[in-house]
VMD Tcl script that builds the backbone (N, CA, C; Angstrom):
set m [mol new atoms 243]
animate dup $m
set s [atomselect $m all]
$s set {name element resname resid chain x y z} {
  {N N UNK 1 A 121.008 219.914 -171.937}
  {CA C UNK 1 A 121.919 220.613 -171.062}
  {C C UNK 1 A 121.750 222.134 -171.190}
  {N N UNK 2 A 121.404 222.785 -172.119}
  {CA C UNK 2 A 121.183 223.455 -172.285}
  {C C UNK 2 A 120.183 224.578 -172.013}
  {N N UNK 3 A 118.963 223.530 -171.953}
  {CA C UNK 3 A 118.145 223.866 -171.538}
  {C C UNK 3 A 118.124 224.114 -170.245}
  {N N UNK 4 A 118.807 223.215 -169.419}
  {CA C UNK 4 A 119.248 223.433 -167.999}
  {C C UNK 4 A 119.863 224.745 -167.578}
  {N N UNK 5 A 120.704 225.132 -168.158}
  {CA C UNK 5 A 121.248 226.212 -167.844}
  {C C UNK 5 A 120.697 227.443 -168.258}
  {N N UNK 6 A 119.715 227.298 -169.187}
  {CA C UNK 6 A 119.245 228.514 -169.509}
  {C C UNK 6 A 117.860 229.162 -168.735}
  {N N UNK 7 A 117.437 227.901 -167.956}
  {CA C UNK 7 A 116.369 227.815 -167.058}
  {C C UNK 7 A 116.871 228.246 -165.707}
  {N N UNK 8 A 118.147 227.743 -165.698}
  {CA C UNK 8 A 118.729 228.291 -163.985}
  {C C UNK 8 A 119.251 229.650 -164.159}
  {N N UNK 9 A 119.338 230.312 -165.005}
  {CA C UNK 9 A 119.872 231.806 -165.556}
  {C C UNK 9 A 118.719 232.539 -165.318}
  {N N UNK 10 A 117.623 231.892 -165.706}
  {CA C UNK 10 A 116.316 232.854 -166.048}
  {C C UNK 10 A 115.581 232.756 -164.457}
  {N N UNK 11 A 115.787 231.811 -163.960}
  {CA C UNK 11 A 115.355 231.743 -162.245}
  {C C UNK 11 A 115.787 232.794 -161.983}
  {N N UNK 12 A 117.283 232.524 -161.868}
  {CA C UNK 12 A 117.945 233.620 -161.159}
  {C C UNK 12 A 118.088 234.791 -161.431}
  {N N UNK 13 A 117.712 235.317 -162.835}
  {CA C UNK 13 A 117.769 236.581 -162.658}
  {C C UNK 13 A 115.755 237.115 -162.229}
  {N N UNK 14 A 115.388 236.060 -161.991}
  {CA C UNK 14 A 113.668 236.616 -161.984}
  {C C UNK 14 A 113.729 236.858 -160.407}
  {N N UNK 15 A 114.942 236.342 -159.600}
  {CA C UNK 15 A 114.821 236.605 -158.136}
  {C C UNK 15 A 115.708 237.723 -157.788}
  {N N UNK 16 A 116.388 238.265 -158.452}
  {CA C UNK 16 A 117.557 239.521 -158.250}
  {C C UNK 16 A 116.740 240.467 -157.580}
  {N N UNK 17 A 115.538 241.031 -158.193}
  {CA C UNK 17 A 114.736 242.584 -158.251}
  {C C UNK 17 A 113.488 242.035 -156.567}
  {N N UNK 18 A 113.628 240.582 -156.254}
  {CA C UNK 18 A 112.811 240.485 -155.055}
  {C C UNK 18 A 113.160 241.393 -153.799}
  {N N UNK 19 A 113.985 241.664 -153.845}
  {CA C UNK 19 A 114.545 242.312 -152.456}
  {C C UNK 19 A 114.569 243.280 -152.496}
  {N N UNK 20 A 114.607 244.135 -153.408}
  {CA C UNK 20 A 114.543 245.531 -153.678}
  {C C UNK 20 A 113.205 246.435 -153.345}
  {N N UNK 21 A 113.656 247.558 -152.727}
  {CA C UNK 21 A 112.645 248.393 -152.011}
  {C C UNK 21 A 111.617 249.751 -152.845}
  {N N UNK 22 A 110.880 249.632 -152.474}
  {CA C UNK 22 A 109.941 250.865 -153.692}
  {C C UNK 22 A 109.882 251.783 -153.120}
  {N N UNK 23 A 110.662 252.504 -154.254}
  {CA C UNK 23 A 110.921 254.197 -154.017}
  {C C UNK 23 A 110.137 254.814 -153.257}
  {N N UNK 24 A 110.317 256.045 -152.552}
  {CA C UNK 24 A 109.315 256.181 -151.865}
  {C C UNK 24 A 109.363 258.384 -152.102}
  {N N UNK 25 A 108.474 258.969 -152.522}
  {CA C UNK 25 A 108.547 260.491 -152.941}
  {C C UNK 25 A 109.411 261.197 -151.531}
  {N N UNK 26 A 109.554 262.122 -151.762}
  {CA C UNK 26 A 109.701 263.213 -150.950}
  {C C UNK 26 A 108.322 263.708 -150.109}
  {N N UNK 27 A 107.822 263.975 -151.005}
  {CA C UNK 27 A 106.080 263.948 -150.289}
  {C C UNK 27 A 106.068 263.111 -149.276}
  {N N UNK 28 A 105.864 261.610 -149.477}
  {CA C UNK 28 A 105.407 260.647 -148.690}
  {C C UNK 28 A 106.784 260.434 -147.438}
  {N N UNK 29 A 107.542 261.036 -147.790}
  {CA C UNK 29 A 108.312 261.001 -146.531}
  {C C UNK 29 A 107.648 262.036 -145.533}
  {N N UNK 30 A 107.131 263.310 -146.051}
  {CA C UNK 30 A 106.858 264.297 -145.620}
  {C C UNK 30 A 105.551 264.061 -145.079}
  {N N UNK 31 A 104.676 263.704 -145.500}
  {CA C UNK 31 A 103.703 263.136 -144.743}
  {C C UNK 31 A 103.535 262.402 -143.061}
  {N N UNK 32 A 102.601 262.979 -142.207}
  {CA C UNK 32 A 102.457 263.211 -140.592}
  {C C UNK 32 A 102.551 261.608 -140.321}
  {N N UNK 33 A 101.688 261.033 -141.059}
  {CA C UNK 33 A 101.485 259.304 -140.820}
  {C C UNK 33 A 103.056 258.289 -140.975}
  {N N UNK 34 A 103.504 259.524 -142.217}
  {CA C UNK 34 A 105.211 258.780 -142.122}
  {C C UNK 34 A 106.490 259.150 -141.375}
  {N N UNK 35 A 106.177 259.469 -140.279}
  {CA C UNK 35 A 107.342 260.275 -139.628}
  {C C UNK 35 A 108.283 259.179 -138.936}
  {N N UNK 36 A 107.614 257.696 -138.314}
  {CA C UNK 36 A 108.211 257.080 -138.337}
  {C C UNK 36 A 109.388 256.486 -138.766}
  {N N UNK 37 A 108.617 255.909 -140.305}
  {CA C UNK 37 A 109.192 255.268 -141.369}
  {C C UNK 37 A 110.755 256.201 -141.799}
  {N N UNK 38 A 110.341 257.534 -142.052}
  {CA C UNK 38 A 111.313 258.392 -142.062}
  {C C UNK 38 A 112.906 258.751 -141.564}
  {N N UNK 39 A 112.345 258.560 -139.992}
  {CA C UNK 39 A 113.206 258.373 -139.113}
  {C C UNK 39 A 114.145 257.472 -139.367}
  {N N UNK 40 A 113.487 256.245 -139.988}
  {CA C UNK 40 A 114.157 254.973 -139.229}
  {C C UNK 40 A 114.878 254.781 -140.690}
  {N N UNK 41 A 114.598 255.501 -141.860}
  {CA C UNK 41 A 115.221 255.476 -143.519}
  {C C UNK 41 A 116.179 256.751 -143.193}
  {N N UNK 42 A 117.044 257.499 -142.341}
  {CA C UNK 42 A 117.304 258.486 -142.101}
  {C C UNK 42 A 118.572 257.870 -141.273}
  {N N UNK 43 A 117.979 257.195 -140.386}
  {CA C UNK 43 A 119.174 256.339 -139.422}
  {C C UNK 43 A 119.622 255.471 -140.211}
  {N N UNK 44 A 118.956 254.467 -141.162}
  {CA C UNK 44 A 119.708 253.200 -142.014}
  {C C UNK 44 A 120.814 253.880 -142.819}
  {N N UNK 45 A 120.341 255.352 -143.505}
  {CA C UNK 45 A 121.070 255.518 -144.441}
  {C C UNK 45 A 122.640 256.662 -143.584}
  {N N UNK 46 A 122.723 256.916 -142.827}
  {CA C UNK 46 A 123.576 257.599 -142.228}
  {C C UNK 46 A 124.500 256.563 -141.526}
  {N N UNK 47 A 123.967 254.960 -140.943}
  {CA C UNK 47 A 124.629 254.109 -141.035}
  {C C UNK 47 A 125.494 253.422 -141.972}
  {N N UNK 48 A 125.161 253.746 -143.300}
  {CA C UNK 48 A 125.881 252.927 -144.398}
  {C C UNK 48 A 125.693 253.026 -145.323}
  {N N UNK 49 A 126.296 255.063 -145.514}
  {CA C UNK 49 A 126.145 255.546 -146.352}
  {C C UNK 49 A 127.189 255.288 -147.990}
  {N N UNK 50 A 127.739 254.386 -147.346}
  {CA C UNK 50 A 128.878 253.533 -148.334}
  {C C UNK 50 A 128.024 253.282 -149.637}
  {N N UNK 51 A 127.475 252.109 -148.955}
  {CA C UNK 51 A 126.733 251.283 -149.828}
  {C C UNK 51 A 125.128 251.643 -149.555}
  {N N UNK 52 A 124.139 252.716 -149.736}
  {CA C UNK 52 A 122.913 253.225 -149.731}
  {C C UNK 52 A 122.826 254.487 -149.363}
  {N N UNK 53 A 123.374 255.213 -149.387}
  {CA C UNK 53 A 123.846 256.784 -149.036}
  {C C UNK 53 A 123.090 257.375 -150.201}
  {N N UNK 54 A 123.161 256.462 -151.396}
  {CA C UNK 54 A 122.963 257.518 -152.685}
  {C C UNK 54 A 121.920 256.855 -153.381}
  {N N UNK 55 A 121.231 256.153 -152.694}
  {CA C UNK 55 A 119.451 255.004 -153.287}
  {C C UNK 55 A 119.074 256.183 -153.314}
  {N N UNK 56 A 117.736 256.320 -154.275}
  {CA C UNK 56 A 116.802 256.850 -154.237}
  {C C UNK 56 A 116.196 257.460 -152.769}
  {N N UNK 57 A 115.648 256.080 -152.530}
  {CA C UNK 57 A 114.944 256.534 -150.975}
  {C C UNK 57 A 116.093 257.187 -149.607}
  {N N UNK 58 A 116.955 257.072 -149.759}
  {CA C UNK 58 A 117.863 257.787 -148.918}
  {C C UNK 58 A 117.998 258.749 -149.113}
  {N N UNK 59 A 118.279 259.621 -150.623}
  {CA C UNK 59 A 118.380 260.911 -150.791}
  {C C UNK 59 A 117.070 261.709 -150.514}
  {N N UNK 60 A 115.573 260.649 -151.016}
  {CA C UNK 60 A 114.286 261.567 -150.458}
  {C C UNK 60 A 114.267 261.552 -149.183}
  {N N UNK 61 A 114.502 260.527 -148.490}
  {CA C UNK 61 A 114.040 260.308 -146.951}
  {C C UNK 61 A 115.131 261.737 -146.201}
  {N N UNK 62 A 116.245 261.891 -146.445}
  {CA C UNK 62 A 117.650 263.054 -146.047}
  {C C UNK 62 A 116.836 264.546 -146.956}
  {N N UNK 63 A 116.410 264.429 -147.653}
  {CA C UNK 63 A 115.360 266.102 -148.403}
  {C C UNK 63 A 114.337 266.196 -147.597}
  {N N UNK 64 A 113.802 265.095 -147.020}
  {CA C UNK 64 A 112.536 265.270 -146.369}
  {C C UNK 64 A 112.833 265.435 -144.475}
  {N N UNK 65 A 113.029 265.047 -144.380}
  {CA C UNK 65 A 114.244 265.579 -143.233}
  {C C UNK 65 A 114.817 266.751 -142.771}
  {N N UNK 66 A 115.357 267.704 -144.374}
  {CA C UNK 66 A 115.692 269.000 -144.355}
  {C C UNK 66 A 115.209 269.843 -144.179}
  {N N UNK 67 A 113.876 269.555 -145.234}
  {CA C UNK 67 A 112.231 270.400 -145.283}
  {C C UNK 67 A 111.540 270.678 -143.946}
  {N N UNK 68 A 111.810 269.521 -143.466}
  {CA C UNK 68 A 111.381 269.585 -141.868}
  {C C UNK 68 A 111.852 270.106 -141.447}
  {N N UNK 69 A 113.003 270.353 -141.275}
  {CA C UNK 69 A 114.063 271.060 -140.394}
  {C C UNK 69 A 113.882 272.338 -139.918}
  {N N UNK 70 A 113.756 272.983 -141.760}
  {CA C UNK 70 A 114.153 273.991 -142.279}
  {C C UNK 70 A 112.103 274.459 -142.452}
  {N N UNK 71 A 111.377 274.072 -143.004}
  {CA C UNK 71 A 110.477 274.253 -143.434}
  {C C UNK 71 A 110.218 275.082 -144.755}
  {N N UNK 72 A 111.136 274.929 -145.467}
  {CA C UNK 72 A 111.524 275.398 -146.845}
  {C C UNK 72 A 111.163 274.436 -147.886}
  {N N UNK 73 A 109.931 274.622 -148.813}
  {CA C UNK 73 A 109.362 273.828 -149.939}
  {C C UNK 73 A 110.415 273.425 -151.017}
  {N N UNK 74 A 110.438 272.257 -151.264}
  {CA C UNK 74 A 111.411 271.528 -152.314}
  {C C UNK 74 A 110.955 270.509 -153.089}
  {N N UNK 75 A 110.319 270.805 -153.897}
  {CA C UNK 75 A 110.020 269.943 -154.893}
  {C C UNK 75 A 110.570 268.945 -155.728}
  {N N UNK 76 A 111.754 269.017 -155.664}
  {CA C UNK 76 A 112.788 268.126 -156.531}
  {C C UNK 76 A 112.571 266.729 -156.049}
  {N N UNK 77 A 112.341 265.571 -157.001}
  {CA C UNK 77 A 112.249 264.397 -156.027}
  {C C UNK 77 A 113.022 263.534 -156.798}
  {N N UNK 78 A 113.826 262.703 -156.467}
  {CA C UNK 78 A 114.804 261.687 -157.021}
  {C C UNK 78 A 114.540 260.315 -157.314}
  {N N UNK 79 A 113.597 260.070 -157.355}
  {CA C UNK 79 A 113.036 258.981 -157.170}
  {C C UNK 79 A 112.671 258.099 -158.980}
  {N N UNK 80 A 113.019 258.941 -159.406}
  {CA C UNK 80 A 112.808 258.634 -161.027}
  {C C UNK 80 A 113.992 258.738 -161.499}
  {N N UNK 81 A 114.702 258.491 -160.552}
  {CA C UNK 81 A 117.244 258.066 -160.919}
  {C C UNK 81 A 117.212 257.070 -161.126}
}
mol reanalyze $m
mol bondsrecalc $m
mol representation Tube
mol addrep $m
């Protein structure tokens, strides 16, 4: 029995981290090829900024965004929070 449960514990926590998204720099937001991707991590996170307002990739994708804006160099990248 034991064994049972300690096997359905260890499943489940080996599937928690599947869904989760890889960070993505400030750079690579900034990058011409990613302007798309950008956009569309810019709109998700201004939608529901509740719950992803403050991910990693929301705060680079909203810096990279600014930089653009503004065209003011910012090196700071959050992505290692």
């Amino acid at each position: 029995m034991k064994k049972i449960i300690l096997t359905s514990f260890l499943l489940a926590l080996g599937f928690t981290g599947c869904g989760e998204e890889q960070t993505k720099t400030i750079e690579y937001y900034m990058q011409h090829e990613n302007a798309q991707e950008l956009d569309a991590k810019v709109k998700e996170c201004k939608n529901n900024p509740g719950e992803i307002g403050m991910t990693p990739n929301c705060i680079n994708a909203s810096k990279a965004a600014m930089q653009k804006r503004s065209h003011a160099p910012d090196t700071t990248d959050y992505s290692k929070w």
